[in-house]
DOTORNU-724111 format. One record per residue (C-alpha): residue in one letter; z, x, y. Coordinates in steps of 0.5 Angstrom, whole numbers. Example, Ala and Ser with C-alpha at 12.3 -4.5 7.8 and 13.67 -1.06 7.14 Angstrom:
2
NODE tormi    zz    xx    yy
NODE     A    16    25    -9
NODE     S    14    27    -2
END
This chain:
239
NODE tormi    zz    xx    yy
NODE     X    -3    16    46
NODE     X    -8    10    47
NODE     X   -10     8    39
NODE     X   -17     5    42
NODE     X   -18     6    50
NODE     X   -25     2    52
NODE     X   -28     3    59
NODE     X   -33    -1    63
NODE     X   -36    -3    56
NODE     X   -43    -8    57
NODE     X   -47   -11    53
NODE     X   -53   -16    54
NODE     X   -57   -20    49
NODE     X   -60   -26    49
NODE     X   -57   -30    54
NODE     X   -50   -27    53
NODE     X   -47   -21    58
NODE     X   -41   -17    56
NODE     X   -39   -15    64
NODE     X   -35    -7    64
NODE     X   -30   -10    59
NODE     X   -24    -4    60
NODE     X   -18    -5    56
NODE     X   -13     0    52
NODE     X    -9    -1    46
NODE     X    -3     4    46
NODE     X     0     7    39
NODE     X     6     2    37
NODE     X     3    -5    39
NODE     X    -2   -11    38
NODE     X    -6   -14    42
NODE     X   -10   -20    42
NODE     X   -16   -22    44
NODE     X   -16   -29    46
NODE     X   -22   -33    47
NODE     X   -26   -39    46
NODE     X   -33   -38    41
NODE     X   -39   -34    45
NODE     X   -33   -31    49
NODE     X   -35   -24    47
NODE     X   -29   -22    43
NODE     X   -33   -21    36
NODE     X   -39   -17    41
NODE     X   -34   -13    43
NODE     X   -32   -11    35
NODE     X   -38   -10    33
NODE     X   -39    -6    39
NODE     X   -33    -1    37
NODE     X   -35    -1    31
NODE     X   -41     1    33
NODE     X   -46    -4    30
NODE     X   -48    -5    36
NODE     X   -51     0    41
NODE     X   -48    -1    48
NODE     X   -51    -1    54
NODE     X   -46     2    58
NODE     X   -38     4    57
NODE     X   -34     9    54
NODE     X   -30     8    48
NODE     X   -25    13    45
NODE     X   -20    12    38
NODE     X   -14    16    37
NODE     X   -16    21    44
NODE     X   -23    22    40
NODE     X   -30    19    43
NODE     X   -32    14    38
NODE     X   -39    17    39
NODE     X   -39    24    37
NODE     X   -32    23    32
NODE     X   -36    17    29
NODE     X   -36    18    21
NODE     X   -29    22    20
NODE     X   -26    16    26
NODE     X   -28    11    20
NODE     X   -22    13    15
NODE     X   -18    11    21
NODE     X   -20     5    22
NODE     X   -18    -2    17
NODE     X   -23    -8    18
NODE     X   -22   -15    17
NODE     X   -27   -20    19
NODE     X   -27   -28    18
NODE     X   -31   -27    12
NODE     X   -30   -22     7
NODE     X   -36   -19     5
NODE     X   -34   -17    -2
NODE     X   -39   -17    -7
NODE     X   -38   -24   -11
NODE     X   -38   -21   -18
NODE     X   -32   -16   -17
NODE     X   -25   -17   -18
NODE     X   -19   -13   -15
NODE     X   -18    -8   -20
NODE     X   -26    -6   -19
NODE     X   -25    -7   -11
NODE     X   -20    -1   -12
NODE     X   -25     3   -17
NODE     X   -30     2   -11
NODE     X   -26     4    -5
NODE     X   -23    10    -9
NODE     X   -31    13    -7
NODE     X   -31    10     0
NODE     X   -24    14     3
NODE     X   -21    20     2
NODE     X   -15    18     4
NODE     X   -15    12     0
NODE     X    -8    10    -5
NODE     X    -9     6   -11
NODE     X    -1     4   -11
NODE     X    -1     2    -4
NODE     X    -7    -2    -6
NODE     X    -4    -6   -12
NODE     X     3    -7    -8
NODE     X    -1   -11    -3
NODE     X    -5   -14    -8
NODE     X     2   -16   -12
NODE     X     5   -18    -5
NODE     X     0   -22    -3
NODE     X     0   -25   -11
NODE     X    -8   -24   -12
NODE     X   -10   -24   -19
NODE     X   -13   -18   -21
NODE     X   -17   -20   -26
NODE     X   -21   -26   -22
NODE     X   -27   -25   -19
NODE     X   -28   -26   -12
NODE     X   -32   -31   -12
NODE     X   -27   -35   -15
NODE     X   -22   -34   -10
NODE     X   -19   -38    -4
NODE     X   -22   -36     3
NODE     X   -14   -34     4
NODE     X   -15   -30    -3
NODE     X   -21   -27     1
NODE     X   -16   -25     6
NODE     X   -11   -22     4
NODE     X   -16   -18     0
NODE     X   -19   -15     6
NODE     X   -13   -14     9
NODE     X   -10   -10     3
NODE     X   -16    -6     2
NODE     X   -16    -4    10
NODE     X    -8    -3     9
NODE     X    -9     3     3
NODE     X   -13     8     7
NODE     X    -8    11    11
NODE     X   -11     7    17
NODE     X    -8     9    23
NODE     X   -11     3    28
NODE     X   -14    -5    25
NODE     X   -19    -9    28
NODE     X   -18   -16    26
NODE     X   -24   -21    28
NODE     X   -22   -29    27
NODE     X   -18   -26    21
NODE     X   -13   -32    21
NODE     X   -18   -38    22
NODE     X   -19   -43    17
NODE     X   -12   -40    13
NODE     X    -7   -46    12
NODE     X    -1   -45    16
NODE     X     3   -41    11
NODE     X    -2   -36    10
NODE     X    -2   -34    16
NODE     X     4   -33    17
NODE     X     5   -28    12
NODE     X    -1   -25    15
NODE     X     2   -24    21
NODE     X     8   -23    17
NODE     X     5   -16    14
NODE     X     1   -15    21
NODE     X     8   -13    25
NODE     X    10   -10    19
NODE     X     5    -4    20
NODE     X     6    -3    28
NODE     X    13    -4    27
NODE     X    14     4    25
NODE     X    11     5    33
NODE     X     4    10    29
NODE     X     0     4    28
NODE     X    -3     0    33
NODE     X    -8    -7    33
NODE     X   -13   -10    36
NODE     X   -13   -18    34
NODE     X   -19   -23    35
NODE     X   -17   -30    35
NODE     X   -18   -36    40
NODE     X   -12   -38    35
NODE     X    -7   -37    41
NODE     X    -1   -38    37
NODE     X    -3   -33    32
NODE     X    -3   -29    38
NODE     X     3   -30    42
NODE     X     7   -29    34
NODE     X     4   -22    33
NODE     X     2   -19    39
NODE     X     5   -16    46
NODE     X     0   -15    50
NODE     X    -6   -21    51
NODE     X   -13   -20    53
NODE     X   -17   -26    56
NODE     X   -24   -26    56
NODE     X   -29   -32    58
NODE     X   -37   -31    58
NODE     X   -36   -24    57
NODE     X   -32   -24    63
NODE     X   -24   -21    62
NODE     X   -21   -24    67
NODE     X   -13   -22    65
NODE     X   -10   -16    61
NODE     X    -3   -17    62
NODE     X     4   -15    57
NODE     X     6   -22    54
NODE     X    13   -23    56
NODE     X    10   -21    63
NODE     X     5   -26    63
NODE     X    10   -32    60
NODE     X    15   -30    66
NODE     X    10   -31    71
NODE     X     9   -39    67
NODE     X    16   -40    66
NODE     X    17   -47    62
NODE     X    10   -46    59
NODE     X     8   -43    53
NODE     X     2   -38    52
NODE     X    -3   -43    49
NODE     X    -2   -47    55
NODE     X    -2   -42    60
NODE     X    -9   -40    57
NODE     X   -12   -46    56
NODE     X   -10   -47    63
NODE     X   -15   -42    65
NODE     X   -20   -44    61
NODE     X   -21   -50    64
NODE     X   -21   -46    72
NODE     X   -26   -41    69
NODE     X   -30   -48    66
NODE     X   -29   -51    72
NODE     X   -31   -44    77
END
């Protein structure tokens, strides 16, 4: 099964056009979405999430539509975006107490053994964590309702290098059981090319590939996914 299957998605605002995006997310695996800033991967996000009303284009999470599914999906689906949106004043334990009313399906031990993997304080208050902290708080909450599908916007941008590699450490520990799957936003190619298997590319609203990575890397033999990429950013510009 598909853990998220989005066909002919479109969207315009401003001057920003989002063009029949179609993309799939089978259970078990990560994909990347890559692109530069204003390439429509956090439109395509929030489109998902339904922030935003689509223009057109059908969505489905887990076999279901997202439109007619829209509340009981959201037990399902763990979010993490590049800024957490934490109430300042709330520490950990008062994170826990507050989630307890949002997910039924919400565990209190699965919470704190992430919070004492990531090494959070439970008793500081989010204001004064560091935005790594902020992160591994997010991504603790969104592991701790039995979600079955994450989305992760920019989630890894501005994190030191030790930061994100235990993200993405804990990251393919949660596909790796094949009942998980992920959806990662990021122009941070790296982070891609160590998480995910599949690599979708966006550019001006625009997918211009949609490709398994081991495929894609074979295709290019000698360079790697960063290169490759960046290569095809400069074609797109260059069109």
């Amino acid at each position: 099964m598909n853990a998220l299957e989005i066909e002919n998605l479109s969207k315009s605002f401003g001057g920003f056009s989002l063009k029949s995006l179609s993309l799939s997310v089978p259970m078990g695996s990560a994909l990347g979405l890559i692109g530069e800033n204003g390439a429509g991967k956090s439109t395509t996000i929030s489109l998902i999430l339904g922030q935003l009303q689509r223009d057109g284009g059908t969505i489905r999470i887990l076999g279901q539509n997202a439109d007619e599914n829209a509340v009981s999906l959201r037990e399902d689906i763990g979010v993490v975006f590049d800024e957490s949106c934490f109430p300042d004043g709330l520490n950990a334990r008062q994170v826990d107490k507050v989630e307890r009313y949002i997910y039924k399906s919400w565990d209190s031990g699965t919470f704190y053994e992430h919070v004492r993997r990531f090494d959070l304080p439970e008793a500081k208050p989010f204001k004064e964590y560091s935005r790594g902290m902020k992160m591994k708080l997010a991504l603790a909450v969104a592991l701790s309702h039995k979600a079955k599908l994450l989305l992760l916007d920019e989630a890894t941008g501005g994190l030191d290098p030790l930061a994100r590699d235990e993200l993405i450490g804990e990251l393919s520990r949660f596909v790796a059981d094949g009942e998980h799957a992920i959806l990662l936003s990021s122009h941070i190619v790296s982070d891609i090319e160590k998480l995910c298997d599949r690599v979708a590319f966006l550019h001006k609203g625009r997918l211009i590939l949609s490709e398994e990575k081991e495929t894609l890397l074979a295709a290019h033999p000698g360079q790697t996914l960063e290169e490759i990429i960046l290569d095809m950013t400069r074609k797109e510009r260059a069109a």
